[in-house]
N, C-alpha and C positions, 0 to 999 in steps of 0.2 A: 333781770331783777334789779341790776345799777338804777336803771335806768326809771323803775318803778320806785324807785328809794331817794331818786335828786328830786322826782314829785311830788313826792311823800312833804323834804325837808325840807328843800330849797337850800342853796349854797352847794357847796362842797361838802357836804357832811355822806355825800354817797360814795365820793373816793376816797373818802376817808375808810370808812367802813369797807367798801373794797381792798384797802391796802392791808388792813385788818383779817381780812375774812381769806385771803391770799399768802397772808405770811411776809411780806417787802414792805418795807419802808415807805413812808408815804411822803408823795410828790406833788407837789401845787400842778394844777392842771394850767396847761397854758393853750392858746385855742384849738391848735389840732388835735391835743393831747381829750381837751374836753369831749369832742362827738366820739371818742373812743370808747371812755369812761361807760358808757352805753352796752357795752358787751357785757355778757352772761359772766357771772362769777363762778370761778372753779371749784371742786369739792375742798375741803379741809384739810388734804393729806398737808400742805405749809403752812399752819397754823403754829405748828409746835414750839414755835420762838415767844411767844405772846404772852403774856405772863397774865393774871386776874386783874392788877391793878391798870395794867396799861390797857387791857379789852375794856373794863368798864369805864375807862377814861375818853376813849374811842367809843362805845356804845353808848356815854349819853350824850344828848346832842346840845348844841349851843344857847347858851342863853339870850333870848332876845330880849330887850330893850322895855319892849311891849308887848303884850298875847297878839299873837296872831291867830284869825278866825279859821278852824278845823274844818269848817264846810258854810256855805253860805244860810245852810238852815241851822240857826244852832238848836234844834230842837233834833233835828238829826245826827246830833255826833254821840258816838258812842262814849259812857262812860269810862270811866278810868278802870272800873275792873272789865268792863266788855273790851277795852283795850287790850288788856291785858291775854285775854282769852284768843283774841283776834290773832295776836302775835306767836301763841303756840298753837296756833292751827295753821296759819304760815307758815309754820316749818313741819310739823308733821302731819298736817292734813287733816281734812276739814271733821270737825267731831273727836280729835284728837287732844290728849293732853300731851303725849308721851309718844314715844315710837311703835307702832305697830304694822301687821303685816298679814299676808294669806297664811302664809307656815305657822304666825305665831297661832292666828284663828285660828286653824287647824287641829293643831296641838292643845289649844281650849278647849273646842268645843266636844272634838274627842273622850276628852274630860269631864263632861257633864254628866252624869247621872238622868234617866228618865223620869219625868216627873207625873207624878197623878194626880187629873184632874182637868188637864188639860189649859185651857185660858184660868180658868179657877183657880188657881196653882200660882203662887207666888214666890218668887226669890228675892234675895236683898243683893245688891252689889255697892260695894264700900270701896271709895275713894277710886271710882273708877272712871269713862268718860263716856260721851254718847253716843260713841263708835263702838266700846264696849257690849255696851250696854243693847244694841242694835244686836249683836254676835249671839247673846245670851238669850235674847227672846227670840232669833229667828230658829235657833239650834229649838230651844225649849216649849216654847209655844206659852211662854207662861206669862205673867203680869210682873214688872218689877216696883219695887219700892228702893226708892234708891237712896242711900246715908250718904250726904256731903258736908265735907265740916268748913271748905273752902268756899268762900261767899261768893267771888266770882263764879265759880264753877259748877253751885248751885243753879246762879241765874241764867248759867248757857243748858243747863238740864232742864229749867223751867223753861224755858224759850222754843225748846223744841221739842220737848213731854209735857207739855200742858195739864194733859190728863193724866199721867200718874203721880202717884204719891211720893213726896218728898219729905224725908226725916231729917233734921237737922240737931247735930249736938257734936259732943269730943270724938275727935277718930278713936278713941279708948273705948268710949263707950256707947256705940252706936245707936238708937235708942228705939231700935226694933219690939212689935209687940211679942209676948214670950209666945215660944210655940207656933207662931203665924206662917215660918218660911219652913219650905222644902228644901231650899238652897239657898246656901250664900255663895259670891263669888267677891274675893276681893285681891285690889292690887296694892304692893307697897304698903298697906296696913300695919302690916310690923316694923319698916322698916320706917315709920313718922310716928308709930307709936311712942309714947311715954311707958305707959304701962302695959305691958306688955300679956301678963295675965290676965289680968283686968279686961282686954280684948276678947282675949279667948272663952273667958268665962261667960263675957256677954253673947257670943256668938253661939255658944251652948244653947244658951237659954233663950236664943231667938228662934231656932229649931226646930222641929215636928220631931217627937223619936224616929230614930232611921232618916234626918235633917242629912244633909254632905253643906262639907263647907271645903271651896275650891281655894287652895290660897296662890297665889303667885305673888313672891315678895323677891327684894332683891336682898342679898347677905355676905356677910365678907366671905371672899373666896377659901383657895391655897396659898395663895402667896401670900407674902408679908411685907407690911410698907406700912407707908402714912397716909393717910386722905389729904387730897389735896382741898385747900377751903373751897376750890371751885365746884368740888363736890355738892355740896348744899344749893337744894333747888331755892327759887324764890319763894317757895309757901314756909319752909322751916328745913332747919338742918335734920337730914337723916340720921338715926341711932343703928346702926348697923348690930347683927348678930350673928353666930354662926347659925350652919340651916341644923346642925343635930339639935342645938337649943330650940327651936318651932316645934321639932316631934315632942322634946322634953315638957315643953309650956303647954301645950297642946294634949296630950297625953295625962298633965297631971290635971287639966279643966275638967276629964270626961270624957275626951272625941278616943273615938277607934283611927286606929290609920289605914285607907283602905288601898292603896297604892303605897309605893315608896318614892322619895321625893322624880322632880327628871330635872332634869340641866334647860333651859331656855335660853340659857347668855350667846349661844351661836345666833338663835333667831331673830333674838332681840338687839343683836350686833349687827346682823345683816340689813335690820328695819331700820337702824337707826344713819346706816351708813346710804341705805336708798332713800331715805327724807332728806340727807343733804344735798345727794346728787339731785336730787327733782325742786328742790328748794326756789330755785327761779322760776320755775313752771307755773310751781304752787301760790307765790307769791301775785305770778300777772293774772293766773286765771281763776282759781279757785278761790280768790278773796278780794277782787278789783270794784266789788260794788260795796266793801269795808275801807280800804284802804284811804281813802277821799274824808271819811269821819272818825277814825280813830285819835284818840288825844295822842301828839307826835311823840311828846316826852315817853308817856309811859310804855306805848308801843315799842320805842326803841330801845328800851329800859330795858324791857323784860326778852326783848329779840334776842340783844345781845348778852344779859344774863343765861340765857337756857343753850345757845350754841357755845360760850366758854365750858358752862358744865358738861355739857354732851362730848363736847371736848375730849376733856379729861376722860367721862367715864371710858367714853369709847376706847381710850389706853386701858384703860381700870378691866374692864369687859375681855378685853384682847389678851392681857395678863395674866387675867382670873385674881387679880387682887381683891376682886366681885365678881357675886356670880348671880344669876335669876335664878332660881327654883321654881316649881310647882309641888304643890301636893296636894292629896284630893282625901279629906276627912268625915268623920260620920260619928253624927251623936247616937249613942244605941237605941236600939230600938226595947221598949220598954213592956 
């Protein structure tokens, strides 16, 4: 992965970022030292000396003089949000925003509700990715319409669902037609919300009676602490909740609750801990026909913003400072 990341930069900014991603102090490479540099980076367990200011100071890369050309077509270089997208699929894989896994799908799609109608059948999935979103139609057999409120993230949906329908507005208020879905499924929704109500009410009303709405958010744990700033992804800081507060906000919308929450933080610890070990894999082979056109800046921008916070959570996850939840809801049936 070093070694894909000094072609990326150019300079030294790959040992740099390996001394970083290692946890030791960083050493000017001198020539024998340089074809070393070349080795696989090890997972994260020596990170923990690293503080947010120093990783971002290490994560962004130097300023040259002059632009230098991203690929010899510039018609071919990816945009600065296509950059962006490129660099978190780099770490958790490709169609990924976020950490995922067999066990976590499992545990979703378990979760689903059957739906009637078969293709004719519609679900909405909110703030999700298109790895997700793949889980939810192969389990369902249905048509999705998908609510993104993230621009980039929109256009990597657009890129590879051409043909489905995309809704665009506040992650508050999703802007589904009333009554259209059998299902919603959303991740993290509460947990970027503002208004939190306001969410749930919308989701009522996007519904069929006997609608389910699948949530998987993430909420403050058991334990008691502070959030570390590393916390906050790069779309916006989280508003954390407890998860009794979802049944309460939820419950006063209208939804019935048709399960009791389950714990996800084990699986989603585990996913997030096997994207770092495969990190270099994922970097030379699952993205080598990106890597050549992504803009370097932003690329490295956001690489290294999303593994300090992963960082942390993955303490945050292991403590239970934070926890994932699931719960599976349902508008009555009328």
């Amino acid at each position: 992965m070093v070694a894909a990341l000094k072609k990326l930069t150019g300079g030294d900014f790959a040992g740099r970022f390996s001394a970083w991603w290692d946890g030791r102090d960083y050493a000017p490479p001198t020539e024998e030292s340089d074809e070393s540099a070349t080795s696989e980076m090890s997972e994260t367990e020596g990170m923990d000396d690293v503080d947010a200011d120093e990783a971002a100071e290490i994560a962004a890369p130097p300023k040259p003089s002059k632009p230098k050309a991203i690929s010899t077509d510039a018609s071919d270089a990816l945009s600065p949000g296509a950059s962006r997208i490129a660099a978190l699929e780099t770490l958790w894989g490709e169609g990924r925003f976020g950490p995922g896994s067999a066990e976590l799908s499992s545990r979703l799609t378990d979760a689903l509700p059957p739906l009637e109608g078969g293709s004719e059948a519609q679900f909405g999935l909110v703030n999700g990715d298109p790895a997700l979103l793949k889980q939810v139609m192969a389990a369902t057999g249905a048509c999705p319409v998908i609510a993104e409120w993230r621009v980039p993230c929109a256009s990597r949906f657009r890129e590879e669902f051409p043909d489905f329908e995309m809704v665009n507005g506040d992650l508050d208020r999703p802007p589904f037609e009333a009554g259209s879905l059998q299902l919603v499924v959303s991740l993290d929704a509460f947990a970027y919300s503002d208004h939190k109500s306001g969410l749930a009410v919308r989701m009522l009303r996007s519904l069929a009676p006997g609608g389910q709405w699948v949530v998987i958010d993430t909420m403050r744990g058991n334990s008691s602490s502070t959030f570390a700033p590393a916390f906050a992804s790069s779309w916006c800081e989280p508003q954390l909740i407890d998860a009794h507060e979802v049944t309460e906000v939820c419950e006063s919308a209208g939804f019935e609750l048709v399960s009791d929450e389950e714990d996800l933080s084990g699986d989603l610890l585990g996913a997030a801990r096997q994207s770092f070990s495969r990190f270099g894999e994922s970097m030379g082979e699952q993205l080598s026909d990106k890597l050549s056109r992504v803009n370097r800046q932003v690329y490295m921008r956001e690489l290294g913003w999303e593994v300090e916070s992963w960082k942390w959570r993955q303490r945050a996850l292991a403590s239970e400072l934070i926890q994932i939840k699931m719960w599976k809801l349902r508008r009555p049936a009328e």
